[in-house]
BASE-485891 format. One record per residue: residue in three letters; x, z, y of N, C-alpha, C in turn; residue number from 1. Coordinates in Angstrom, 1 decimal, padded with zeros to 4 digits. Each point is the difference from the previous one (the first is absolute). Example, Ala and Ser with C-alpha at 12.3 -4.5 7.8 and 13.67 -1.06 7.14 Angstrom:
BEGIN
+------+--------+--------+--------+--------+--------+--------+--------+--------+--------+------+
: resn :   n.xx :   n.zz :   n.yy :  ca.xx :  ca.zz :  ca.yy :   c.xx :   c.zz :   c.yy : resi :
+------+--------+--------+--------+--------+--------+--------+--------+--------+--------+------+
:  ALA :  013.2 :  007.8 : -005.7 : -000.9 :  000.0 :  001.2 :  000.9 :  000.0 :  001.2 :    1 :
:  SER : -000.4 : -000.7 :  001.1 :  000.9 :  000.0 :  001.1 : -000.8 :  000.8 :  001.1 :    2 :
+------+--------+--------+--------+--------+--------+--------+--------+--------+--------+------+
// end
This chain:
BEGIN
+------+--------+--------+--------+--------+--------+--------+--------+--------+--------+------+
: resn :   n.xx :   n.zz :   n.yy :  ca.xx :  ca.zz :  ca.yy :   c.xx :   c.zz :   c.yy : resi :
+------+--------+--------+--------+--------+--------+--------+--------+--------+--------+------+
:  UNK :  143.0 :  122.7 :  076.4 :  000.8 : -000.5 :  001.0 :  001.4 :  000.6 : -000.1 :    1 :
:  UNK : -000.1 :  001.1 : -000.5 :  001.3 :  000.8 :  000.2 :  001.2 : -000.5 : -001.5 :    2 :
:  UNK : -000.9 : -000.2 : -001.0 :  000.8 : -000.7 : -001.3 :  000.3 : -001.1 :  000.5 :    3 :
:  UNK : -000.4 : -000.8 :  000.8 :  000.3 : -001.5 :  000.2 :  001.5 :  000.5 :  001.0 :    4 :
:  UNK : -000.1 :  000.4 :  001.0 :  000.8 :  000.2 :  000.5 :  001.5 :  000.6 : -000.6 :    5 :
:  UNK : -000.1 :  001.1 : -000.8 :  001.5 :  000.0 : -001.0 : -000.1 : -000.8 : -000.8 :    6 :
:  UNK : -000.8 : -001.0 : -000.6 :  000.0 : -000.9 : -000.7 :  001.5 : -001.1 :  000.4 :    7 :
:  UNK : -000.5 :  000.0 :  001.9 :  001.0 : -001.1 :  000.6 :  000.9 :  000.4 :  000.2 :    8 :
:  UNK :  000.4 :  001.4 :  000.4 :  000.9 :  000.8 :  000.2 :  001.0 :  000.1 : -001.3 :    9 :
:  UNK : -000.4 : -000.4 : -001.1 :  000.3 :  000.7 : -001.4 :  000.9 : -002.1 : -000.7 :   10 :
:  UNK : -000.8 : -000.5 :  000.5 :  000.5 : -001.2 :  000.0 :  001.0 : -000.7 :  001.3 :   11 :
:  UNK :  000.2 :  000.8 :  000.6 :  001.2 : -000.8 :  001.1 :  001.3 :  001.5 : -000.1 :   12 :
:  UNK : -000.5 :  001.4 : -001.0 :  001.2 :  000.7 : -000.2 :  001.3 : -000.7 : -000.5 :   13 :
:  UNK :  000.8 :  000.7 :  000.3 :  001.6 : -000.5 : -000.1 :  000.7 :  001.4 : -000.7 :   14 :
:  UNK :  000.9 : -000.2 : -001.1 :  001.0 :  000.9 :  000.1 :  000.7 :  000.9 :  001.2 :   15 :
:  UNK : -000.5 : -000.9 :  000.7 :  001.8 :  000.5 :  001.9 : -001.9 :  000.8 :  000.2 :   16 :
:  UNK : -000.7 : -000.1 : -000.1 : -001.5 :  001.1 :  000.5 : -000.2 :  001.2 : -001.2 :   17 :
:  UNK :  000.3 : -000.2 : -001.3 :  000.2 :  001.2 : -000.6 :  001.5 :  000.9 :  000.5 :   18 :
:  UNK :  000.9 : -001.0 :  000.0 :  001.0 :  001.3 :  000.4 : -000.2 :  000.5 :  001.3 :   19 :
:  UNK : -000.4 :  000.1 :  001.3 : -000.6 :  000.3 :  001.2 : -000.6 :  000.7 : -000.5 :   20 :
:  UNK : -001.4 :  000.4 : -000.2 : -001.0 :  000.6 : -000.2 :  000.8 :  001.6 : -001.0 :   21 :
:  UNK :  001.0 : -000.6 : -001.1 :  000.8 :  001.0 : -000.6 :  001.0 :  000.5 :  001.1 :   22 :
:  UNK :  000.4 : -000.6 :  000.7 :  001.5 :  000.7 :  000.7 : -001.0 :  000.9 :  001.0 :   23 :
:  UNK : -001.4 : -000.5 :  000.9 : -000.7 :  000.7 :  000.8 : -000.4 :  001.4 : -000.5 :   24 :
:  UNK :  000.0 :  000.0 : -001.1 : -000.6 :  001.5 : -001.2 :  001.2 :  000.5 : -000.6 :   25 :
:  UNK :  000.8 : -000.2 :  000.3 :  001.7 :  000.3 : -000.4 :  000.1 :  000.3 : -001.7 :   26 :
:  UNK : -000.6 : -001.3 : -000.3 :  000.1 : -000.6 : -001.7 :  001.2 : -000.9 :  000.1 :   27 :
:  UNK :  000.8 :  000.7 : -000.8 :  001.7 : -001.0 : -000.4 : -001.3 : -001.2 : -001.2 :   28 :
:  UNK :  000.5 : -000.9 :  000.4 : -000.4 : -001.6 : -001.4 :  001.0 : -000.7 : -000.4 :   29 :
:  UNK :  000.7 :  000.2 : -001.1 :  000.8 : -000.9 : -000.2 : -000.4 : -001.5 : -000.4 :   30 :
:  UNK :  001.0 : -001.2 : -000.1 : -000.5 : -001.0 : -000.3 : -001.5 : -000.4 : -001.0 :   31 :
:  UNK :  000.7 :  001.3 : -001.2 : -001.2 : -000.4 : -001.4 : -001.0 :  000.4 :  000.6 :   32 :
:  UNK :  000.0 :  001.0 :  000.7 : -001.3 :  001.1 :  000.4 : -001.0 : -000.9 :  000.9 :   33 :
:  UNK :  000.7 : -000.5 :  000.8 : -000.7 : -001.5 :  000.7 : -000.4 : -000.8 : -000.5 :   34 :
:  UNK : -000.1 : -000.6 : -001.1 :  000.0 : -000.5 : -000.4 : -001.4 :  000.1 : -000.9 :   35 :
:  UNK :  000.4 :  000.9 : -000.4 : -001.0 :  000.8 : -001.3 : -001.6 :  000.3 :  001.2 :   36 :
:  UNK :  000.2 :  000.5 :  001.1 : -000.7 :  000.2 :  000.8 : -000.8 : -000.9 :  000.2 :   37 :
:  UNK :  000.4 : -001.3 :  001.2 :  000.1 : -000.9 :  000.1 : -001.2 : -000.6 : -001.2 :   38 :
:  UNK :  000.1 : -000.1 : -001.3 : -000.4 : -000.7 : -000.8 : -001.2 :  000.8 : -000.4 :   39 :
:  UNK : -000.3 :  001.6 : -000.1 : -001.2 :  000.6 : -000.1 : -000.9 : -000.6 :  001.0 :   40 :
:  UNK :  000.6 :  000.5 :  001.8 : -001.1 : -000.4 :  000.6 : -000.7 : -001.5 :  000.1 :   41 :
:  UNK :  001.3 : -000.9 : -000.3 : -000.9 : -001.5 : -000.1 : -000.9 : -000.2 : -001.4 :   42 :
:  UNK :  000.2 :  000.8 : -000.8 : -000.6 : -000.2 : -001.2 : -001.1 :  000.6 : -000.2 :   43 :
:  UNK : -000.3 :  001.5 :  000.3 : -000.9 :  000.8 : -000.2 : -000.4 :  001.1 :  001.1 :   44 :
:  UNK :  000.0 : -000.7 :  001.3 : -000.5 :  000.7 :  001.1 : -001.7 :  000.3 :  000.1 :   45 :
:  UNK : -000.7 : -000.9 : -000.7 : -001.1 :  000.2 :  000.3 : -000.5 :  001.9 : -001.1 :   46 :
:  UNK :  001.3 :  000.0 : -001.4 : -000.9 :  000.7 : -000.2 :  000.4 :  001.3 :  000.6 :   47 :
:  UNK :  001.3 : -000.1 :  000.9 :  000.4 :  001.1 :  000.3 : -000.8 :  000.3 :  001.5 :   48 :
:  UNK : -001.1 : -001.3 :  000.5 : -000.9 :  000.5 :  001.0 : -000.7 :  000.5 : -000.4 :   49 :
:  UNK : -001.2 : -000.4 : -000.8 : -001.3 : -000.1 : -001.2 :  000.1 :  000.3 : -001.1 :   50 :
:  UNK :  000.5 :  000.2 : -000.9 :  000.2 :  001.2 : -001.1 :  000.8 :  000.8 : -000.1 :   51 :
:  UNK :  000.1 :  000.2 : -001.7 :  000.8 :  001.1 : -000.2 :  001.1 : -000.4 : -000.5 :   52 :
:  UNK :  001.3 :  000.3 :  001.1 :  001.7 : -000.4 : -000.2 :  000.6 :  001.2 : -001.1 :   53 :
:  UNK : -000.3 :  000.4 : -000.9 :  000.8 :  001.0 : -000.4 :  000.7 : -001.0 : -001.5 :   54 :
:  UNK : -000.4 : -000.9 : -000.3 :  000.7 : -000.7 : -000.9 :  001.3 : -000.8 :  000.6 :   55 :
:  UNK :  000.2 : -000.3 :  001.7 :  000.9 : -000.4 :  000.1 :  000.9 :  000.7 :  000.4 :   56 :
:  UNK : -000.8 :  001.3 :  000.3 :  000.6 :  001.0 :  001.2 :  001.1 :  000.4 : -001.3 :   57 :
:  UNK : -000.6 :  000.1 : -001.2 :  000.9 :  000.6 : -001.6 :  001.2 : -001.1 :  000.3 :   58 :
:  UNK : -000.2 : -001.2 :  000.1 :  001.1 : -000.9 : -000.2 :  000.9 :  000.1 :  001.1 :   59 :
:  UNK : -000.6 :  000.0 :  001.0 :  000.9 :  000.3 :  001.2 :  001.2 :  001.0 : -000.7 :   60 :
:  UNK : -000.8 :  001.1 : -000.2 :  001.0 :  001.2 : -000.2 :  001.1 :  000.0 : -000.9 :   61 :
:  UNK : -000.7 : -000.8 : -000.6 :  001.4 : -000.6 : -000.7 :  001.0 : -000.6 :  000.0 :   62 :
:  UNK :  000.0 : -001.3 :  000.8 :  000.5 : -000.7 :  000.5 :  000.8 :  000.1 :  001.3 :   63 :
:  UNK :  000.1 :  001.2 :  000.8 :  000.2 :  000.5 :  001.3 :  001.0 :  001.3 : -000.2 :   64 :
:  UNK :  000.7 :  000.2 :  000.9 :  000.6 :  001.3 :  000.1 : -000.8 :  001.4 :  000.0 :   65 :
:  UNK :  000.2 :  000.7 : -000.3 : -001.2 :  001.5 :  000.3 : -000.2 :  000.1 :  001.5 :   66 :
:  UNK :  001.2 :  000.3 :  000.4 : -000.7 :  000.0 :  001.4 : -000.5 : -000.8 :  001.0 :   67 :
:  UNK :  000.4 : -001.4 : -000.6 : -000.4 : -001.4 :  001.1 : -001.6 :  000.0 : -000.8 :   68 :
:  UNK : -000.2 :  000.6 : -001.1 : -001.6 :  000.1 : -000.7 : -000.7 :  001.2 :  000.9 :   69 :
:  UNK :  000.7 :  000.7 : -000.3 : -000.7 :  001.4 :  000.8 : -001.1 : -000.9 :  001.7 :   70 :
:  UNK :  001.6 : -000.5 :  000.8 : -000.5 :  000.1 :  001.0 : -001.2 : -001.3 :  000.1 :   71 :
:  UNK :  000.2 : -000.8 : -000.3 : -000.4 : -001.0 : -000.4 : -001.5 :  000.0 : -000.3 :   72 :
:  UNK : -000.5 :  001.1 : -000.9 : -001.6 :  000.3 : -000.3 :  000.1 :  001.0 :  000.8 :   73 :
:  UNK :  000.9 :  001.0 :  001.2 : -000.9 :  000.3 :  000.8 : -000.5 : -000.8 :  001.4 :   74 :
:  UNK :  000.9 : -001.3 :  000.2 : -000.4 : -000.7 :  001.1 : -001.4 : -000.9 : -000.4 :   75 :
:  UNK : -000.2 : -000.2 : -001.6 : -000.8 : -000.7 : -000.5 : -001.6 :  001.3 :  000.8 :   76 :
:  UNK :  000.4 :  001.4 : -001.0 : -001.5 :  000.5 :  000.7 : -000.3 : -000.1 :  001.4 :   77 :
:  UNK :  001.1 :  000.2 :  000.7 : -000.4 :  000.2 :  001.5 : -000.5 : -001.5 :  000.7 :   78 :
:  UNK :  000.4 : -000.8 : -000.6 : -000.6 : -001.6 :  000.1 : -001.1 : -000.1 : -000.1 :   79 :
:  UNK : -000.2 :  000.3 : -001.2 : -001.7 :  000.1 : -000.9 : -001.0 :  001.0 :  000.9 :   80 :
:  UNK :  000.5 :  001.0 :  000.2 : -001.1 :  000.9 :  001.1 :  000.0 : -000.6 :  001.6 :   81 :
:  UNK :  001.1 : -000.6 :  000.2 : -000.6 : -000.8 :  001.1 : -000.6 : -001.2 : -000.1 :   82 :
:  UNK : -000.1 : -000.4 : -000.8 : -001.0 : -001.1 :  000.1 : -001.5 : -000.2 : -001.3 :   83 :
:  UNK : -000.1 :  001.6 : -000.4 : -001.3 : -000.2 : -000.6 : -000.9 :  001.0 :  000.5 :   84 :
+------+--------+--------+--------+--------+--------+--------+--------+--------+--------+------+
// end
């Protein structure tokens, strides 16, 4: 029940809901970074519910500023322990 549910949540996300969720955790995003974002979670959110993210979490890090990465996989753990 609960995968169905970010399932729908995960399909009606918007860019204007990643930057909120960033400005609420006082993560600067620039355009690319939204972008970049944006396209992991529509693309590979299940495995960042249900497996192991550390192959995108690598790309992320590359792709992202250090500290918009930094904060970024810490909002990711505190996500993850609330909802597993």
């Amino acid at each position: 029940m609960q995968e169905f549910i970010i399932r729908e949540y995960i399909n009606q996300l918007t860019k204007e809901d990643i930057i909120c969720l960033a400005k609420n955790n006082q993560i600067s995003l620039d355009n690319k970074e939204v972008d970049i974002i944006y396209l992991y979670i529509k693309k590979h959110w299940q495995t960042f519910y249900n497996g192991n993210p550390q192959n995108h979490l690598k790309e992320l890090k590359s792709k992202l500023r250090p500290t918009t990465y930094q904060k970024l996989e810490h909002l990711y753990c505190q996500l993850k322990n609330k909802i597993s």
